[in-house]
C-alpha positions as CSV (number, residue, x, y, z in Angstrom):
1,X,41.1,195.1,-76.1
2,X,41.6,194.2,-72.8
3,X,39.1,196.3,-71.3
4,X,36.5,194.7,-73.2
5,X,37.8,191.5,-72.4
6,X,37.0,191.9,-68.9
7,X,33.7,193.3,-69.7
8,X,32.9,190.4,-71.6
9,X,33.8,188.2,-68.8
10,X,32.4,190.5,-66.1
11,X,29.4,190.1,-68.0
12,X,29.3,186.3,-68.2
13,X,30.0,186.3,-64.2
14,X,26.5,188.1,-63.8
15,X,25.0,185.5,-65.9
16,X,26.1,182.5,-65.3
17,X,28.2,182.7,-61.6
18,X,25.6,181.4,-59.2
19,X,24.9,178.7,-61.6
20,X,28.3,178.0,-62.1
21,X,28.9,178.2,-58.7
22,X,26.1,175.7,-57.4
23,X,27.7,173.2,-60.2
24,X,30.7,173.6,-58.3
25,X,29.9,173.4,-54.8
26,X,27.6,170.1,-55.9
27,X,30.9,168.6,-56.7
28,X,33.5,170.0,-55.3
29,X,32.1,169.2,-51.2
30,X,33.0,172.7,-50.0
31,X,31.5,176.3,-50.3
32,X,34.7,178.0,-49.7
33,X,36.3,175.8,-52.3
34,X,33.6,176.4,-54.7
35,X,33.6,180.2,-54.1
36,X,37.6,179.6,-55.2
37,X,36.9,177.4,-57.9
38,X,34.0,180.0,-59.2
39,X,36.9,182.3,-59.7
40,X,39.1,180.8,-60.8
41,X,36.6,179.9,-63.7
42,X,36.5,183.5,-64.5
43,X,39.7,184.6,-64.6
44,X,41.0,181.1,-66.5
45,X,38.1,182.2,-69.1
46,X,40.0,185.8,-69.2
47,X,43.1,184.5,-70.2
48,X,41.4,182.2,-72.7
49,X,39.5,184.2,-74.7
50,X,41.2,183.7,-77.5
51,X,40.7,180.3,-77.5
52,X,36.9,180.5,-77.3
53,X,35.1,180.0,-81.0
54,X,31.8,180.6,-79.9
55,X,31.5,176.7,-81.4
56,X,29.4,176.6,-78.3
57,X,27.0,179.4,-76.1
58,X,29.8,181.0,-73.1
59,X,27.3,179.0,-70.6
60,X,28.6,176.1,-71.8
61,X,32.1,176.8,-72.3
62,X,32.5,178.4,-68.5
63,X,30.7,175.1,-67.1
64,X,33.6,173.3,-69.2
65,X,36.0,175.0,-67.5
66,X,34.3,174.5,-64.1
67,X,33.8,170.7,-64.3
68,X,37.2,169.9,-65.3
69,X,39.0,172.1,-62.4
70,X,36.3,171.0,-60.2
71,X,37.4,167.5,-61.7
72,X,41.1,168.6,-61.0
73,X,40.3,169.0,-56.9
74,X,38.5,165.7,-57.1
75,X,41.4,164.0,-58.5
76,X,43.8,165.6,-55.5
77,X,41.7,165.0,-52.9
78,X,40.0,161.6,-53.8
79,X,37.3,162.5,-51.5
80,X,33.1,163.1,-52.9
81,X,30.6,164.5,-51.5
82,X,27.1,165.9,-52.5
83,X,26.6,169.2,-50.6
84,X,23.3,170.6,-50.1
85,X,21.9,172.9,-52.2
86,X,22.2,176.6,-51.4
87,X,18.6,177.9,-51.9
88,X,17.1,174.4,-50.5
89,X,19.0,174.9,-46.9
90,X,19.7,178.5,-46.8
91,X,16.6,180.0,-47.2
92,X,13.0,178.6,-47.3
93,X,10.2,180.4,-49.2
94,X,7.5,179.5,-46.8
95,X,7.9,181.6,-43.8
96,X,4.7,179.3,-42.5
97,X,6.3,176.1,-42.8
98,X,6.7,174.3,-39.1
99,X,10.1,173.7,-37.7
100,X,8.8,170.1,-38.0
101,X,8.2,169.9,-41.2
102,X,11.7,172.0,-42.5
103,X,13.7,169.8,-40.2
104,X,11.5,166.7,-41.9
105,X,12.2,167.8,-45.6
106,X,15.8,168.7,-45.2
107,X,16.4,165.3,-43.4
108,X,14.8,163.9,-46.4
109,X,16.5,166.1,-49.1
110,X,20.5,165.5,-47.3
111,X,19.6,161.8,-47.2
112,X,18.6,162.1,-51.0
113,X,22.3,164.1,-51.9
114,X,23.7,161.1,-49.6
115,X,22.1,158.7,-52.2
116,X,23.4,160.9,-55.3
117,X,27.2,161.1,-53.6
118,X,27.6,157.4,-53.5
119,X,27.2,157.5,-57.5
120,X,30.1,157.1,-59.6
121,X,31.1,160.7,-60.6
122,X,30.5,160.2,-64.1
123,X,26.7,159.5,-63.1
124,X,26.8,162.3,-60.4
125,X,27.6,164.9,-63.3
126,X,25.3,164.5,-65.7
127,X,22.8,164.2,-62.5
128,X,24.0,166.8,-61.3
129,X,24.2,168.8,-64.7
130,X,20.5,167.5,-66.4
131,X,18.2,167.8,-62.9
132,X,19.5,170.5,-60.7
133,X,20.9,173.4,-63.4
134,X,18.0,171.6,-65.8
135,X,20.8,171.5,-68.6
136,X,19.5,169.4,-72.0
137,X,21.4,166.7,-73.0
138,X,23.4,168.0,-76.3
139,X,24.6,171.2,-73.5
140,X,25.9,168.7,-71.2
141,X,27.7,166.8,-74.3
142,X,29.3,170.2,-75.3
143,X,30.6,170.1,-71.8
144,X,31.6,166.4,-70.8
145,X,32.8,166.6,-74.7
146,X,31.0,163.1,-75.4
147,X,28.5,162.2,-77.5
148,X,24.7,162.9,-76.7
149,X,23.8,159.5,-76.9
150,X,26.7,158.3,-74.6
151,X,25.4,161.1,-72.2
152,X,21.5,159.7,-72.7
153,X,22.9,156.3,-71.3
154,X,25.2,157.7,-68.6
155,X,21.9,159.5,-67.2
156,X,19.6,156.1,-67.9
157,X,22.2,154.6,-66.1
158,X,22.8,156.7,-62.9
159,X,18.8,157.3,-62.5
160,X,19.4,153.2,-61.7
161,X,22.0,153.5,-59.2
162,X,20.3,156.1,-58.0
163,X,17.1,154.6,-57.5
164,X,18.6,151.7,-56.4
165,X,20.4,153.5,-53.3
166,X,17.3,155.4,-52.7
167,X,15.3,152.2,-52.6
168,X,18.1,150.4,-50.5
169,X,17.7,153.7,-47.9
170,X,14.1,153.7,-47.3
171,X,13.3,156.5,-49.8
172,X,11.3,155.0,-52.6
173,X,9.4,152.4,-52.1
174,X,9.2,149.2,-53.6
175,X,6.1,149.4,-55.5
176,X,7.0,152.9,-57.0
C-alpha cells in the first residue's frame, strides 16, 4: 500500500507542483520558502491519504493544504508580499523584444503585484487563486472552504481595492 501511495502522490507532484508552487511563492514572499512549502504539501498529502474522500479533484485538495500552511508562515511572520511571477520575469518568449520595452513591462507588472500586495489577504487569495492559476469560483470554495457566493463577493470586492490602488498609483486611468 505504501508504494502506491507514493505513486499516487508522485503522480499529483507532476501535475499539479508548479501550479502549486506559483500559488505559494504568490503568497508566501519567498522562492526558497515556497520550494519548502511545495514539499511540504506533498509529503503532508502522503501522510494524509487516508483522510482524502475524493469529495473534491486532488487539485483542489493539495491547493488546500498549500494555502493553509502558506497561511501558517503568514501568520508567523506577519509580513506580505506579492512576488513576481516566475514565467513573467524569468523567461520572456520574445527573444525580439528591446531591453526597453522588458525593463518597461516588468516595471509595470512589479508595480501591479505592488498594488495586489497591499490587498487584504483574503482579497489577495481569491485574486490570486481566480486570475493567475485561472481557478473557477466553486474550486476556490472547495479550497477557502466558503461558500461560492461569499467567494463571488470577496473577488467583486478585492477587483475594488484593487482598482482603486491601481488608480491611486498611476496605472489605470480615470476614465477607464
Amino acid at each position: 500500500m505504501e508504494d502506491r501511495s507514493w505513486e499516487k502522490v508522485d503522480d499529483w507532484m507532476r501535475l499539479y507542483g508548479d501550479r502549486i508552487m506559483r500559488a505559494v511563492y504568490l503568497i508566501v514572499d519567498d522562492y526558497h520558502l515556497a520550494e519548502e512549502i511545495t514539499q511540504e504539501v506533498f509529503v503532508k498529502s502522503y501522510h494524509s491519504l487516508q483522510n482524502f474522500r475524493g469529495e473534491a479533484s486532488p487539485y483542489t485538495w493539495l491547493y488546500r493544504i498549500a494555502i493553509n500552511l502558506s497561511r501558517d508562515y503568514l501568520k508567523r511572520k506577519s509580513k506580505v508580499k506579492f512576488l513576481p511571477l516566475l514565467a513573467e520575469e524569468q523567461h520572456s518568449d520574445n527573444l525580439a523584444e528591446s531591453l526597453e520595452d522588458k525593463i518597461a513591462r516588468l516595471t509595470t507588472g512589479k508595480r501591479i503585484r505592488d498594488c495586489i500586495n497591499k490587498l487584504p489577504l483574503i482579497y489577495r487569495e481569491v485574486i490570486i487563486l481566480y486570475y493567475f492559476e485561472d481557478m473557477k469560483l466553486s474550486n476556490i470554495a472547495q479550497i477557502l472552504k466558503q461558500s461560492e457566493g461569499t467567494i463571488k463577493s470577496k473577488l467583486s470586492r478585492g477587483r475594488e481595492f484593487l482598482e482603486n490602488t491601481m488608480r491611486k498609483e498611476g496605472l489605470v486611468n480615470e476614465e477607464e
